[in-house]
ChimeraX commands (.cxc) that place a marker at each C-alpha (Angstrom):
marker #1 position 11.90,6.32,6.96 radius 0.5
marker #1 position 13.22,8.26,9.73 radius 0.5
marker #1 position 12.41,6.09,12.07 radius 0.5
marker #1 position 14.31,3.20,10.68 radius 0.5
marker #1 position 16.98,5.23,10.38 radius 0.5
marker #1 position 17.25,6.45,13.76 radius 0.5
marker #1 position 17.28,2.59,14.62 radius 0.5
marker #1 position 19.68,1.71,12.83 radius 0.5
marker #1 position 17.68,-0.64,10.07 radius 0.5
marker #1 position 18.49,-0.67,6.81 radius 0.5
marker #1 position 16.04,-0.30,4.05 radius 0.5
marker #1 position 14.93,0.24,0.43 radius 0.5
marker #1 position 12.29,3.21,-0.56 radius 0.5
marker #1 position 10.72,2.71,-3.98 radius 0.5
marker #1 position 8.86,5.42,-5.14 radius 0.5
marker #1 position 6.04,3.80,-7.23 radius 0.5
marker #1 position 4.85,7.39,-8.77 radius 0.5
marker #1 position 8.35,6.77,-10.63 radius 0.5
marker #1 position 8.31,3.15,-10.84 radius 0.5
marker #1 position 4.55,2.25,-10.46 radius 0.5
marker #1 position 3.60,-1.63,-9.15 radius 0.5
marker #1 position 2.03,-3.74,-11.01 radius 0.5
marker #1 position -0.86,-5.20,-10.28 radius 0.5
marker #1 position 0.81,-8.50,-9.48 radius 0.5
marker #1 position 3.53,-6.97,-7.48 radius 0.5
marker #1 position 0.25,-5.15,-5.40 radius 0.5
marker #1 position -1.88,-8.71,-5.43 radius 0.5
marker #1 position 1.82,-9.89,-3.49 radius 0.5
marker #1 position 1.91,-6.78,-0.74 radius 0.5
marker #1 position -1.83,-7.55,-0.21 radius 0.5
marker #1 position -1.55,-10.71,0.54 radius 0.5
marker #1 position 1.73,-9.80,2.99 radius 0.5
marker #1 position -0.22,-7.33,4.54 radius 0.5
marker #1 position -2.95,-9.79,5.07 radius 0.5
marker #1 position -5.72,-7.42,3.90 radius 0.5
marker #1 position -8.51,-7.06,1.48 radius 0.5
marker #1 position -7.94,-5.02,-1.20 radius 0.5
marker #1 position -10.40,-2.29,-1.08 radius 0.5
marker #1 position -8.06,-1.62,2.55 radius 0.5
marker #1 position -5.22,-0.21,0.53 radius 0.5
marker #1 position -7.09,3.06,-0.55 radius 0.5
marker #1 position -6.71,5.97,0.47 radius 0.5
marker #1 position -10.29,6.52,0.92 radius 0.5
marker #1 position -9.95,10.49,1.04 radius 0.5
marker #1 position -8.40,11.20,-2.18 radius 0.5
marker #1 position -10.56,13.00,-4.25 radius 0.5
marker #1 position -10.10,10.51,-6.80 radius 0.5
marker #1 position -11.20,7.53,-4.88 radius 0.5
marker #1 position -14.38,9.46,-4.24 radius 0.5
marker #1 position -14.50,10.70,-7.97 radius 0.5
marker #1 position -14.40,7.14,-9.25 radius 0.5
marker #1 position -17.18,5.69,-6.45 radius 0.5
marker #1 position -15.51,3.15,-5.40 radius 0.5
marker #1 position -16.91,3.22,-2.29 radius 0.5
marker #1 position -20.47,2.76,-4.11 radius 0.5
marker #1 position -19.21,0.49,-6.34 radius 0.5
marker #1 position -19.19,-3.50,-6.50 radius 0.5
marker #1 position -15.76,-3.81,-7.86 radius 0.5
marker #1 position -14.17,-7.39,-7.71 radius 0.5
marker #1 position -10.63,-7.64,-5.71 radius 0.5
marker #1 position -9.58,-7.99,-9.38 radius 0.5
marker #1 position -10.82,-4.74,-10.80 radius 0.5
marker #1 position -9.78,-3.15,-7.40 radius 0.5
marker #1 position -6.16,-4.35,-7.83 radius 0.5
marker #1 position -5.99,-2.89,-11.32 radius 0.5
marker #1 position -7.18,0.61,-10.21 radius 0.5
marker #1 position -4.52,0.85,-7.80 radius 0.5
marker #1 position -1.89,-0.16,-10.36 radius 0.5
marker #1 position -3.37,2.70,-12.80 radius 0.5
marker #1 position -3.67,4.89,-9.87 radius 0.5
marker #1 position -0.83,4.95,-7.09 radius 0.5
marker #1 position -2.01,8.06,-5.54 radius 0.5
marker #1 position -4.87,6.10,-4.03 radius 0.5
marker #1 position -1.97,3.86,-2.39 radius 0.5
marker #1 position -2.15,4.12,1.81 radius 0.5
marker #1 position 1.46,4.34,1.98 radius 0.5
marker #1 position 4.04,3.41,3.33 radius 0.5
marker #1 position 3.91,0.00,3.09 radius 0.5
marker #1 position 7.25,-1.52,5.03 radius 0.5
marker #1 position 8.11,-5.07,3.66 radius 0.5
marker #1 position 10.10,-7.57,5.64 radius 0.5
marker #1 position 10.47,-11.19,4.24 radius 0.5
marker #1 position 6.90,-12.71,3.76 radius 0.5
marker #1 position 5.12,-9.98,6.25 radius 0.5
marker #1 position 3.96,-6.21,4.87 radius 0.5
marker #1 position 2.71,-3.55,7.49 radius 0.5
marker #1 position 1.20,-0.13,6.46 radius 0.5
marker #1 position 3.43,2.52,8.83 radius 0.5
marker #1 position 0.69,4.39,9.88 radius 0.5
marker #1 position 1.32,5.28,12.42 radius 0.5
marker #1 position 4.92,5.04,12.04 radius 0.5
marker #1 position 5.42,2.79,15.22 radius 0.5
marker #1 position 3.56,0.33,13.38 radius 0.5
marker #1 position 7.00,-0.84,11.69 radius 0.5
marker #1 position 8.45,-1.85,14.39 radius 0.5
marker #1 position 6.48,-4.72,14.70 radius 0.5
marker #1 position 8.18,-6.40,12.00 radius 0.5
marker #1 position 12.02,-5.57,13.25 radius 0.5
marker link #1:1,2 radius 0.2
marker link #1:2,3 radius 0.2
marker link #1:3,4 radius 0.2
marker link #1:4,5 radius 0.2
marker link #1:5,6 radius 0.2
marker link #1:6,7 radius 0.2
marker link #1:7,8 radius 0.2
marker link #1:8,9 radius 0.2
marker link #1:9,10 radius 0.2
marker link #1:10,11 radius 0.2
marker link #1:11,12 radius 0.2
marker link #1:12,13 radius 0.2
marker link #1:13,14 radius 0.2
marker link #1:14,15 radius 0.2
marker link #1:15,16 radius 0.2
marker link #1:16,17 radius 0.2
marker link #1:17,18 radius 0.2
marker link #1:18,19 radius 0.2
marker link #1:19,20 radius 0.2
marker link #1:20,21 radius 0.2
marker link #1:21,22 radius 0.2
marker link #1:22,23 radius 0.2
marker link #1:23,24 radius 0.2
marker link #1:24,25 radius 0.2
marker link #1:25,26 radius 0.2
marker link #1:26,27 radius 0.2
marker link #1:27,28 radius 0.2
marker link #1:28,29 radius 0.2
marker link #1:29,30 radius 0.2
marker link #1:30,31 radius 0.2
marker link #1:31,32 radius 0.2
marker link #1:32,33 radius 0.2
marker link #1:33,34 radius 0.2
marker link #1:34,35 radius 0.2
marker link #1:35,36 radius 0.2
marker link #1:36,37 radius 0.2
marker link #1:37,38 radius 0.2
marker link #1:38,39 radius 0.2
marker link #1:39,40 radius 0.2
marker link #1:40,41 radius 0.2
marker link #1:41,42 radius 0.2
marker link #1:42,43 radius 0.2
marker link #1:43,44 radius 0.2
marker link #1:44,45 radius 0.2
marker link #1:45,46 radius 0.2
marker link #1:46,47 radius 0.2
marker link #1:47,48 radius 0.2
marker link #1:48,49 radius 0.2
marker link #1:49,50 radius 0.2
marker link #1:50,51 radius 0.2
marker link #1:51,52 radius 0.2
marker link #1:52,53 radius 0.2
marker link #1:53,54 radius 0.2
marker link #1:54,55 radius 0.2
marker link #1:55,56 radius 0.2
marker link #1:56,57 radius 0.2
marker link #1:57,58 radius 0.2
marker link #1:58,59 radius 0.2
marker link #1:59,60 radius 0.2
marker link #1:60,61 radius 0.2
marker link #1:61,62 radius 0.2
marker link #1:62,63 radius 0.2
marker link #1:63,64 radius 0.2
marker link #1:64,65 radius 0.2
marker link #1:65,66 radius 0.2
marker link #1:66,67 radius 0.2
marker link #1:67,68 radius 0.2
marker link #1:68,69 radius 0.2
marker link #1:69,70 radius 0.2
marker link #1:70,71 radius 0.2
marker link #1:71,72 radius 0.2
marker link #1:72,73 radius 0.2
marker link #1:73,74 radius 0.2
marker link #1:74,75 radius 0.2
marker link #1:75,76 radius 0.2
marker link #1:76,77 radius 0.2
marker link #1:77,78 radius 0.2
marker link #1:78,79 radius 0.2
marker link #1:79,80 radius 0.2
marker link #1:80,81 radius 0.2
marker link #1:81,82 radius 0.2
marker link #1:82,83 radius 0.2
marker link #1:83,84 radius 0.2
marker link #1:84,85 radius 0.2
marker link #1:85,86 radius 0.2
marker link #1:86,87 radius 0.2
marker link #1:87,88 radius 0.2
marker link #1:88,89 radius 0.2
marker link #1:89,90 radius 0.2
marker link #1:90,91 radius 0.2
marker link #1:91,92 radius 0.2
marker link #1:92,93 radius 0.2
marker link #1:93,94 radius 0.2
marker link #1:94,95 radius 0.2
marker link #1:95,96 radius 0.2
marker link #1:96,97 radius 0.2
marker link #1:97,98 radius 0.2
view
């Protein structure tokens, strides 16, 4: 965020642990991002490891609706411009879509 600001760029920050996405909204940001959806995770939570995902064959379905029920294991933040999505790690990553 402070990096758009300091350009100038105007923006929207949703905080999905108040307003969570739903799964369609993620299936959406996936598909802008141009990813799978296991690549969303944040693969060092404890609860990613807790719930074996990693050793699990979960469809892009079921993966979808464990993000939705658990937005902690979001990689965030996800930076949305128009019909392209870009995770802003690191942050200079954004700039690709400005």
């Amino acid at each position: 965020m402070e990096l758009l600001r300091s350009r100038g760029v105007p923006f929207e920050s949703i905080n999905y642990f108040v307003d969570p996405i739903p799964a369609h909204t993620l299936r959406e940001l996936i598909a802008k991002l141009g990813i799978a959806p296991i690549d969303l995770f944040r693969k060092k939570e404890a609860r990613f490891k807790a719930l074996e995902i990693a050793s699990k064959n979960y469809s892009d379905d079921e993966l979808i609706e464990i993000l939705a029920e658990n937005p902690e294991l979001i990689e965030r933040p996800i930076v949305v411009r128009g019909n392209k999505a870009i995770l802003g790690r690191p942050p200079e990553h954004v700039l690709t879509l400005f």
